[in-house]
Each structure stands twice: as structure tokens, then as C-alpha cells.
C-alpha positions as CSV (number, residue, x, y, z in Angstrom):
1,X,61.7,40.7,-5.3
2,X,64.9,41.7,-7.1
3,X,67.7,39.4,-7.3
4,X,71.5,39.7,-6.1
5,X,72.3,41.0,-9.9
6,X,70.4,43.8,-10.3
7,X,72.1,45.8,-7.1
8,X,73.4,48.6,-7.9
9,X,77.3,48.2,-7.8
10,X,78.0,52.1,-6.2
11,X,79.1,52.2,-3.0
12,X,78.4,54.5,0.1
13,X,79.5,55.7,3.4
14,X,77.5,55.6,6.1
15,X,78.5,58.1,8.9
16,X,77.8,57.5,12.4
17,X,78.3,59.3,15.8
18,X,78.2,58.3,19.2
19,X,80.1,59.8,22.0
20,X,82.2,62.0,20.8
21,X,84.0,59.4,17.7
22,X,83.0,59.3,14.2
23,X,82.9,55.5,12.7
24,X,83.1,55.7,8.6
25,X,81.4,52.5,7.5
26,X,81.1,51.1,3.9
27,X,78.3,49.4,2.7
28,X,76.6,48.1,-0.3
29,X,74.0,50.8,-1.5
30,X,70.8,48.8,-1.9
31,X,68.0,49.9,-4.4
32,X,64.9,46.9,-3.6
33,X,61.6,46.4,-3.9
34,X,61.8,46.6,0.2
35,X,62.4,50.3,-0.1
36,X,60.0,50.8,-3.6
37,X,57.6,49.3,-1.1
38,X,58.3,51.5,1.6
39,X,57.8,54.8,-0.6
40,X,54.7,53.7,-1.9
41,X,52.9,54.2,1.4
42,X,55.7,57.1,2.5
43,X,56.2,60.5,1.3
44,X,59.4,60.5,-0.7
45,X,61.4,62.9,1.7
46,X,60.6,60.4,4.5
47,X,62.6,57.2,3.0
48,X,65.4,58.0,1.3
49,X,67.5,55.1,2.7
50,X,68.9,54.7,-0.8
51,X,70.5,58.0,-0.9
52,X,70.8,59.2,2.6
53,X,71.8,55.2,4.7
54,X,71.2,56.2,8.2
55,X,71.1,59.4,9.8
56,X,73.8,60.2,12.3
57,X,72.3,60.6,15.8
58,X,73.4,63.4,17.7
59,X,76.4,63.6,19.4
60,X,76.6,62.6,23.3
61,X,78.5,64.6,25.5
62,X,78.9,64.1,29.1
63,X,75.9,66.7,30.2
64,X,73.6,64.3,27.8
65,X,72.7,60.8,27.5
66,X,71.2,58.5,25.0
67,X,68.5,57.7,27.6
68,X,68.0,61.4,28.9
69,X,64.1,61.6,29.8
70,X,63.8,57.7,29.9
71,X,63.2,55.5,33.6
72,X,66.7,53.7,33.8
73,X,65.8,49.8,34.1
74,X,68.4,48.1,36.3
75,X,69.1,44.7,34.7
76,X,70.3,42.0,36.8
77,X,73.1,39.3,34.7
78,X,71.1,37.5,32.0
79,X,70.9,33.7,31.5
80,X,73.4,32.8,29.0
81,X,73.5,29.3,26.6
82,X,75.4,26.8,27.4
83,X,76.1,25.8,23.5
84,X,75.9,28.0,20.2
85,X,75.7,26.7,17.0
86,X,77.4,29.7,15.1
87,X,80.6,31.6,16.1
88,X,80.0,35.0,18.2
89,X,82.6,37.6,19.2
90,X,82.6,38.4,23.3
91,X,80.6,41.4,22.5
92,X,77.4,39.8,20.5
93,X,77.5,37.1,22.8
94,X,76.8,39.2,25.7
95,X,74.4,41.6,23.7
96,X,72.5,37.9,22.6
97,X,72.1,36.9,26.6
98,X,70.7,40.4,27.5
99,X,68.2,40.5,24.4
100,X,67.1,36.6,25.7
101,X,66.9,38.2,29.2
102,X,65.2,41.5,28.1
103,X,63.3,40.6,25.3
104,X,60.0,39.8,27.0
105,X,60.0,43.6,27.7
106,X,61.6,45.0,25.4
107,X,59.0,43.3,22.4
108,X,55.5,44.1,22.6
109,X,54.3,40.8,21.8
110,X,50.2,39.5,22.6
111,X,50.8,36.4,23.4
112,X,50.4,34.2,26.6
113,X,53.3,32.9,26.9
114,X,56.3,35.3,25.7
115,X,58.6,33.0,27.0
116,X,58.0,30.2,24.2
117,X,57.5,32.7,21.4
118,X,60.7,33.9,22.9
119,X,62.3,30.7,22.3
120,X,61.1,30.8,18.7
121,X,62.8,33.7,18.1
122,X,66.1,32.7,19.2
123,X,65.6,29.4,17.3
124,X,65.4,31.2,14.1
125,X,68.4,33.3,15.1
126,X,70.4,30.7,16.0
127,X,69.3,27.5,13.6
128,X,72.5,28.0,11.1
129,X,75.2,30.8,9.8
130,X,72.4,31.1,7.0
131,X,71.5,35.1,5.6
132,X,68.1,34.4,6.9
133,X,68.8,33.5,10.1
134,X,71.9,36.3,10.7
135,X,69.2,38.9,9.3
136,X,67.2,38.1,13.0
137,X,70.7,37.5,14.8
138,X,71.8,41.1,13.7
139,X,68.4,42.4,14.4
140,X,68.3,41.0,18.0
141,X,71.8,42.2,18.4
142,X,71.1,46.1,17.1
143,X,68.1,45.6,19.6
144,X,69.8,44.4,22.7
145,X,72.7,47.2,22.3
146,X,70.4,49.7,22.0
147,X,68.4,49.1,25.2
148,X,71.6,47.6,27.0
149,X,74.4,51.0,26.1
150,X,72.0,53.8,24.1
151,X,72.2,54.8,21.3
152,X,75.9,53.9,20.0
153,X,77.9,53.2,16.9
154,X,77.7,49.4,17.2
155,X,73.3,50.1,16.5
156,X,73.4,51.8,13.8
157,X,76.4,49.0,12.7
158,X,74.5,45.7,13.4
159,X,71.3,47.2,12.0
160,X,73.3,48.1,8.6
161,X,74.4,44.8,8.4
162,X,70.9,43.2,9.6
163,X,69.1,45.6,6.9
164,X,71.9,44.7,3.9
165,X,71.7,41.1,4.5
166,X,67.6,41.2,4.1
167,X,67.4,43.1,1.0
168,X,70.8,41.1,-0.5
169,X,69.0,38.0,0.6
170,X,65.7,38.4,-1.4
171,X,64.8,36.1,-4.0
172,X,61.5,35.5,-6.2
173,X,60.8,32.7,-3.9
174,X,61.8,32.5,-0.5
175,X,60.9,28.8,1.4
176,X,58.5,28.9,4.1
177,X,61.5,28.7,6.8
178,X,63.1,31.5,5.2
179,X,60.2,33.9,5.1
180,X,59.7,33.3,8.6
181,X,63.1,34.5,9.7
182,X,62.9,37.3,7.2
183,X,59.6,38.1,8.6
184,X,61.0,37.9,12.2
185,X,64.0,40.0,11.4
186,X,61.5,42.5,10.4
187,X,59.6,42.9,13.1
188,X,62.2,43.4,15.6
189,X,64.0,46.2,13.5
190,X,60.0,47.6,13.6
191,X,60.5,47.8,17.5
192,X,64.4,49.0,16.8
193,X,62.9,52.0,14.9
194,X,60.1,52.8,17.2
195,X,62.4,53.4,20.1
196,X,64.5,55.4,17.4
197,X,61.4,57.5,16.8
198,X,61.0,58.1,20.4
199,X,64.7,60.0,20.5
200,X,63.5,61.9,17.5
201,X,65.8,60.4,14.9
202,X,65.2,62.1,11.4
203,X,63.4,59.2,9.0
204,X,62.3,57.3,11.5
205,X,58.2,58.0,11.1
206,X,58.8,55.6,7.9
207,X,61.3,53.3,8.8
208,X,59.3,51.8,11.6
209,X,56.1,51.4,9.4
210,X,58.1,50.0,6.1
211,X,59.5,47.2,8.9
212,X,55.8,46.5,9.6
213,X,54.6,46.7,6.3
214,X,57.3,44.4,4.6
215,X,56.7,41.7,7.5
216,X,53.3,42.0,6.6
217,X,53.9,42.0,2.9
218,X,55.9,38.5,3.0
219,X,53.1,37.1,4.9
220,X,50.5,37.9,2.4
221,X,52.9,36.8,-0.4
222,X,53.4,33.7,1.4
223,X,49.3,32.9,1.9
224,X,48.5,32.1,5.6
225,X,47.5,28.9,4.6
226,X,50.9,28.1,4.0
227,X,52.1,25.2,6.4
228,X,54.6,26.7,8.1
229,X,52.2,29.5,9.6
230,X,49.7,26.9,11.0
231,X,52.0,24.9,12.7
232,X,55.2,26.1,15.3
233,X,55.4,30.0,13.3
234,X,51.8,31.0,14.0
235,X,52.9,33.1,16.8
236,X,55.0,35.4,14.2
237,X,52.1,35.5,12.0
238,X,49.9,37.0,15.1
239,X,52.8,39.0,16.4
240,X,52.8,40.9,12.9
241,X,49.0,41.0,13.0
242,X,49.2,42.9,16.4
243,X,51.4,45.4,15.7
244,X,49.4,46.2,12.3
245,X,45.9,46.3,14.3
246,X,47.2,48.6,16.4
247,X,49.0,50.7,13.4
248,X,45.2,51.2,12.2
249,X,44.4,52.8,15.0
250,X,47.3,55.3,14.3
251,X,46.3,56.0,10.9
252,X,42.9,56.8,12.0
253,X,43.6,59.5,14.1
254,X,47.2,60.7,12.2
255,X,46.8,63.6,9.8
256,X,50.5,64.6,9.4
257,X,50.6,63.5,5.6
258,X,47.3,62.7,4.2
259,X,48.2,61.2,1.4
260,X,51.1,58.5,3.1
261,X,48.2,58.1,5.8
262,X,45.8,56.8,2.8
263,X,48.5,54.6,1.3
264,X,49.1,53.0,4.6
265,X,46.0,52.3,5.5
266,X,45.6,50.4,2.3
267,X,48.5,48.6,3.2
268,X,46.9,47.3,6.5
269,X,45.1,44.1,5.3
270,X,42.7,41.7,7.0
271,X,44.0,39.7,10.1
272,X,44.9,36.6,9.8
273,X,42.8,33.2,11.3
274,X,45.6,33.0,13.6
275,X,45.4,35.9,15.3
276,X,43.5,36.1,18.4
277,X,39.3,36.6,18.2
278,X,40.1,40.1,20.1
279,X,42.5,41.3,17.6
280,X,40.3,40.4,14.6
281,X,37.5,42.0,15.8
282,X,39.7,45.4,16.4
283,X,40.3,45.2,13.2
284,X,36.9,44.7,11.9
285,X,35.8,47.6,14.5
286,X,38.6,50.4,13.0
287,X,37.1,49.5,9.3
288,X,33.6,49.6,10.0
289,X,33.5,52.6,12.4
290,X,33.0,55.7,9.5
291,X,33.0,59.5,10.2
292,X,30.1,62.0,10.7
293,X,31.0,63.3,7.3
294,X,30.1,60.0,5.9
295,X,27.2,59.8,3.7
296,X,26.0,56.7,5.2
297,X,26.4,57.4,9.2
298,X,22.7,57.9,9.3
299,X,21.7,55.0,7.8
300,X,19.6,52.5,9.2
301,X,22.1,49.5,8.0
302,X,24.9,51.2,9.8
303,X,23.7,51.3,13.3
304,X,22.6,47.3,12.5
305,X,26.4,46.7,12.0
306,X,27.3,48.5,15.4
307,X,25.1,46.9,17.2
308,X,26.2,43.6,15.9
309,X,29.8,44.3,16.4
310,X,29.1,45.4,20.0
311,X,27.4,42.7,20.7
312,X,30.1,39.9,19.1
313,X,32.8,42.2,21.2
314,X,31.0,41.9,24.6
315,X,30.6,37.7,24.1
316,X,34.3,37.0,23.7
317,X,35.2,35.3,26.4
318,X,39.0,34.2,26.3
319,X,39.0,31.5,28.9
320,X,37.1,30.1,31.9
321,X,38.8,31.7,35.4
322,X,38.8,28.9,37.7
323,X,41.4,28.7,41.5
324,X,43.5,26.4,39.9
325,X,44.6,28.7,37.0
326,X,48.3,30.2,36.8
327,X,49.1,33.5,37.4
328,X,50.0,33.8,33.8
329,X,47.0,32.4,32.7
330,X,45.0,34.7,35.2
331,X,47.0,37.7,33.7
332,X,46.3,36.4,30.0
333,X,42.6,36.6,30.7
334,X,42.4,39.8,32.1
335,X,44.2,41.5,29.3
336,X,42.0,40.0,27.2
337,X,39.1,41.3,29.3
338,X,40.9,45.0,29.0
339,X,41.0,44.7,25.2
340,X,37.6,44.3,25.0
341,X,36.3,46.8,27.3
342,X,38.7,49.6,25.2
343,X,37.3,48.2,22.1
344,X,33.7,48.5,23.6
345,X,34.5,51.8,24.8
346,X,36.2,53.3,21.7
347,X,32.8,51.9,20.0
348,X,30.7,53.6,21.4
349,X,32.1,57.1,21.2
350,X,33.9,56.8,17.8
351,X,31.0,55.2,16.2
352,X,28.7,57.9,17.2
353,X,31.0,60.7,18.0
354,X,29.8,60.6,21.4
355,X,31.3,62.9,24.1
356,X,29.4,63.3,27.0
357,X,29.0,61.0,30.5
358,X,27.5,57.0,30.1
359,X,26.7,55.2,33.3
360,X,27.4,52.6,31.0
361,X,30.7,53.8,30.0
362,X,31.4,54.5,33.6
363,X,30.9,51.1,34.6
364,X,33.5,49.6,31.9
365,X,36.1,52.1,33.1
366,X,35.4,51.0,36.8
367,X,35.6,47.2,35.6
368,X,39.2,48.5,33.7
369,X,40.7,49.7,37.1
370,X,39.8,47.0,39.0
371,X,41.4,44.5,36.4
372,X,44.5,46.9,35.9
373,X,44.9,46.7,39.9
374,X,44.7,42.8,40.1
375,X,47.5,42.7,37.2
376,X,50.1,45.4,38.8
377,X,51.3,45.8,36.1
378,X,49.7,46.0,32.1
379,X,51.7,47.1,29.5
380,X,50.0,47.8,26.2
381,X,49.1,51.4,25.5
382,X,46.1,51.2,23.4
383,X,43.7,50.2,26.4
384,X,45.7,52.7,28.6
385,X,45.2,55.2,25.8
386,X,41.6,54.5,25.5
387,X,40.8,54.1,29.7
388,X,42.7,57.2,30.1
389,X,41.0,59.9,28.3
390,X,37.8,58.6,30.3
391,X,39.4,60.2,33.1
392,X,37.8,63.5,34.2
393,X,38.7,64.2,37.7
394,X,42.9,64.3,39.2
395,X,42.3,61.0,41.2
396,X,41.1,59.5,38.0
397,X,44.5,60.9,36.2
398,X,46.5,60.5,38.9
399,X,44.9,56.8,39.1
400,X,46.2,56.3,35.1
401,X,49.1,57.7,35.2
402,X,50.4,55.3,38.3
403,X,49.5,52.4,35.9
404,X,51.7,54.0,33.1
405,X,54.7,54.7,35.2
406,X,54.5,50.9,37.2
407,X,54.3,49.3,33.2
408,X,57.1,51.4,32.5
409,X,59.4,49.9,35.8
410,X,59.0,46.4,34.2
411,X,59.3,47.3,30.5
412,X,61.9,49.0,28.6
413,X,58.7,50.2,25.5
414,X,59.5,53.3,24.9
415,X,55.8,53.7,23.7
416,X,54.9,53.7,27.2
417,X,56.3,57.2,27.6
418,X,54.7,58.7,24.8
419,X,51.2,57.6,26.3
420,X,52.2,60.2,28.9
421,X,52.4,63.0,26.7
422,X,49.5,62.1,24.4
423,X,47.4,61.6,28.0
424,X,48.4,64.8,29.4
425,X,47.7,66.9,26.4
426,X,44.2,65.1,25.9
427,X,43.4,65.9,29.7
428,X,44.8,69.7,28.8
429,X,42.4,69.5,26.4
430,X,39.8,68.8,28.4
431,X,40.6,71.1,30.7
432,X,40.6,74.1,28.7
433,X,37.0,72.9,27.2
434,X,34.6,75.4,30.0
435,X,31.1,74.3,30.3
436,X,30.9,71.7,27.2
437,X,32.3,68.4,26.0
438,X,34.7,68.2,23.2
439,X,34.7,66.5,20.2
440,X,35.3,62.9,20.8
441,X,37.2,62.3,17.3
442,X,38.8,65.8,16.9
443,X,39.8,65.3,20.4
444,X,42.0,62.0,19.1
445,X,43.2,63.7,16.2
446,X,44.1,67.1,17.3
447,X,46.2,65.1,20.0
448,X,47.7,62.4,17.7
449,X,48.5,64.9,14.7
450,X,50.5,67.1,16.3
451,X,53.1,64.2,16.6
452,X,54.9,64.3,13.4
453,X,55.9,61.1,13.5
454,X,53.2,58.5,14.0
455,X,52.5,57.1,17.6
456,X,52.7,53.9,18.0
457,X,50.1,52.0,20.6
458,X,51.6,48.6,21.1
């Protein structure tokens, strides 16, 4: 990492729009390793932060809305602190108690308990009036305003100041605690972009990613062996892993720029041991599933591996269901359970390019609804993705599609709504396909390509 000396000294005006006004803001121009990093796995055009700051979003007039085409969550008064260490104006004090109240759906997170990793995050917001920790203050702040009053002048401000104090903060070596909050701050301007990409914002196919990547960066940098990651901050470590499991997936299928696609999927490294077995094993799958094109999808040593994997996927078993279990721990299981049967279902038709109708297939998807009735309500896309281009019939659709629009009444992911689209236009697909099964893969891609930004599955 660069140190403070080395910034350049220019400075530049950021312009930003939002209902109606025009806010000049100036800030530091930053040129990092951050955003060297980011343009290594991005074209060029795509991340021009150092030249461009942030992109003006359109302006709102009173026949428009920053939410226009988005399910309006009604948000009841959040829980506030009783005590804050640091010094908050009115305003970031109330945008702090709604991202504490919204967070658990407004942060795709796999964990059990959201509410503890929750805690966490606020911990490292809140712990002192250090860079560090304002980096994930700021963050959570640009977050919460953007889900609590659209897309206004105060998120592009607290995400200027979140992004400026992470790359003005970066030394050779950060401390454990510090990497963590860096790493933290990160990940929640990853979800800040993502909705951002959702309201087509120019840039905002690399931003997201460069978020994800420079979490995961630090972490490698760091070592997972490192203390602090196998103690209280092993949650952020899986959090990060999560999101870049399920960025794999994207890459896959996302043919938009071939050669950024390459350099990001070279940036998605191995898991780490704190991750859960399901997410590892994901991983593992998206590596070792190859193309028909491949010169060794034929062989003999292939299909071993397949089989192997299928068989490691199908005897994960995340906990024993007994009466006395909590709901939570009850709803834990059974999205563990769905992970597996999309993973064991994407197997089996990616690996072998398989199209046409499996009793055994059949059976899975059955065993998904079930599951996905019992929970009421499952947010993460990537099994709905996966469940839902197995449907063939209206009910079926109709059947997926109620699932998508109850996860979307108790969670603000804007990913939720772009399953949707990508559903409908797979089933369109489909559709138009008379007397012969499409192309399992091609299907995926043809779908997911036509996004120009990159989809997110979280």
C-alpha cells in the first residue's frame, strides 16, 4: 500500500444531484493501490474513480423516484443506543439506528445468527473516532441513507468520505484490528454499490467487485491464520468468502468483457477454513466443473472427481433437527439443506451440460419447495436462481416467483429483484425453445450476459 505522502496533492470536485439541487463537494483526489487493484481485474473505462469521483445520478423530479420499480418496505422506529462513544450529528444518529434496525436485511450475510455478527459490525464502527473505524461508520451511514431516503446527496457524501478515509488510511502494515474494520468497511460499500448497480448508475459493474476484491485482498495479505480471524472476526472472514463464492458463479456465466471476466476470476481465491463446509465445497464445485470444449471433459479422471464431489455434497449435514431446536436454528438448517440441493442440482447439469428431465432432479426440486414453504421466507438468490429455471410448467413459475416476491417483503436486496428478470427471461427462453431442450450452459450465459453489468446472486 501507498503511504499518506505519495497522494497526489490536486484537488477535485465531485458533483452530485439529487432532487432538483446540485451539492459541489471538494475532495482529495486519491491515486492507490486500491484503485491500481481495481483496474487490474476491470476494463479501464469501467474505473476511472481517479479521474471521474462519482457519477452524478440522475435528477429526481416529482413524477420519479429513487425507488421507482422497487417494493417500498415500511420500517417501523429502530432501536436506538442508549450511549455512544464518538460524537454524531442528529442526522447520522438516526441514519446509525435504522442501519442497526435494517441491517439484517439490508446485508446479505450466511450466517446463523445475523444478529451477533450484527453486533460486530457496530462494534467496529463504534470502538473509537479512529480512521478505521469511521471508514465502517461512514460506510453504514451511506448504506442506511440510501435504503432509508434514496438515492440523495448525503450517499454519495458519506461514501466520499468513507472511500477517502480507506485509501488515506492505508499503510504497509495495517494491525490485525485495523484490517478488520478496513475489511468490514469494504464489504458494506460492496452491498452500497450493488444496490447502485441495480438503478443503473454508470461505473458501478466495477465498483461493487473492486469492494469485494480489496476485502478479499487484505484478508489474503493478512493470512487467515492470523489470530484475529480465528477468534471474534471469523464471521467477516466468511462474510467476504460468501459474497466471493457467489461472485464465481457470476463470472462463470458473464461474458460482457472477456478479458476483465478472466482477471476476476483469478482474483477469486480459495475459501477460507472458516467459511462454512457448504460454501467451500461451492467453491471447489465452480473450479472443477470444465466446459464441453474442454479437452479433458471426456476423460475418465474427470467423471471420478464429479462423482466424488457429488457425493462429499450430498453427506453434509449442517446439524441434527431435533423438537427442541429454535426457529432460527430450524431455519439455519434448512438453508443449509437448500444450498446443497442447488449445488447438487447445478452439478449435475453444468457438469455434463445436461438439459433434459431427471426423476432425480425432480425429486431435489420437490424436496426445495417443501423446505422453501416451511421457511416463508428464504432470501439468497443463487438457490432461487438455480430451483427456478427447473421450473417448466406456470404453477411451477408462479410457485418461484411467490417465493421471490415474499423474500423481497422482509428484505430490502435489491438482488432479489433482478432474480425476477433473469427468471423470466430464462423461462422466455424456454418457452420459445418448440420440441427440444436448450442448452443448459448457453441457457445461463445468454441470460446472464445480456446484463452489462454483472449480477450479483447473494
Amino acid at each position: 500500500m501507498l503511504t499518506n505522502e505519495c497522494w497526489a496533492c490536486k484537488v477535485w470536485i465531485a458533483t452530485v444531484v439529487a432532487n432538483d439541487c446540485q451539492y459541489e463537494a471538494q475532495l482529495d483526489s486519491f491515486y492507490s493501490e486500491w484503485i491500481r487493484g481495481c483496474q487490474k481485474c476491470l476494463p479501464s473505462e469501467l474505473c476511472k474513480y481517479d479521474n471521474m469521483g462519482y457519477p452524478a445520478p440522475p435528477l429526481l423530479t416529482d413524477e420519479s423516484s429513487s425507488d421507482e420499480g422497487f417494493a417500498i418496505q415500511v420500517i417501523a422506529p429502530p432501536t436506538t443506543l442508549s450511549w455512544l462513544p464518538i460524537k454524531l450529528a442528529h442526522g447520522e444518529r438516526e441514519l446509525l439506528d435504522h442501519f442497526i434496525y435494517t441491517a439484517p436485511s439490508t446485508l446479505a450475510i450466511f450466517e446463523p445468527n445475523k444478529s451477533d455478527f450484527l453486533g460486530l459490525l457496530v462494534r467496529l464502527a463504534l470502538s473509537d473516532n479512529s480512521p478505521a473505524s469511521m471508514a465502517v461508520l461512514h460506510s453504514a451511514l451511506a448504506l442506511s441513507s440510501f435504503h432509508r431516503n434514496g438515492l440523495k446527496a448525503d450517499v454519495y457524501r458519506l461514501k466520499a468520505r468513507a472511500l477517502r478515509i480507506l485509501i488515506t488510511s492505508c499503510i504497509p502494515s495495517i494491525e490485525d484490528p485495523l484490517i478488520v474494520q478496513h475489511i468490514a468497511a469494504s464489504m458494506i460499500l460492496c452491498h452500497l454499490e450493488v444496490s447502485l448497480k441495480m438503478l443503473g448508475m454508470p461505473n458501478s459493474v466495477s465498483v461493487w467487485f473492486c469492494h469485494l476484491s480489496e476485502a478479499k485482498h487484505l484478508i489474503d495479505n493478512a493470512s487467515v491464520s492470523s489470530q484475529c480471524f480465528r477468534r471474534e472476526f471469523s464471521g467477516i472472514l466468511g462474510w467476504v468468502d460468501y459474497h466471493m463464492v457467489m461472485a464465481r458463479f457470476s463470472i462463470r456465466h458473464w461474458y460482457m468483457h472477456k478479458e476483465s471476466a478472466k482477471r476476476m476470476k483469478d482474483s477469486v481465491n480459495d475459501v477460507s477454513h472458516c467459511s462454512h463446509e457448504i460454501l467451500r465445497y461451492l467453491h471447489i464445485m465452480l473450479e472443477t466443473i470444465r466446459k464441453p470444449t474442454d479437452v479433458s471433459y471426456h476423460d475418465e479422471e474427470y467423471e471420478r472427481s464429479l462423482r466424488c464431489l457429488e457425493n462429499t455434497i450430498t453427506n453434509i449435514v449442517p446439524l441434527a433437527t431435533s423438537d427442541t431446536m429454535s426457529d432460527p436454528s430450524r431455519a439455519w438448517v434448512a438453508t443449509i439443506e437448500l444450498f446443497k440441493l442447488a449445488a447438487l442440482i447445478y452439478l449435475q447439469r453444468a457438469s455434463r451440460n445436461f438439459s433434459g428431465k431427471s426423476p432425480q432432479i425432480d425429486g431435489m426440486v420437490d424436496r426445495a419447495h417443501i423446505l422453501l414453504d416451511d421457511l416463508g421466507s428464504f432470501n439468497p438468490t443463487f438457490p432461487l436462481l438455480i430451483i427456478g429455471c427447473e421450473a417448466r410448467t406456470d404453477e411451477q413459475r408462479m410457485r418461484i416467483l411467490k417465493q421471490v416476491e415474499r423474500a423481497m417483503k422482509t428484505s430490502s436486496l435489491r438482488s432479489l429483484r433482478e432474480l425476477q428478470s433473469i427468471l423470466q427471461h430464462i423461462w422466455v427462453q424456454d418457452d420459445l425453445a418448440v420440441d427440444y431442450e436448450l442448452d443448459y450452459l448457453n441457457r445461463l450465459d445468454a441470460v446472464i450476459t445480456s446484463y452489462q453489468i454483472m449480477p450479483s446472486f447473494v
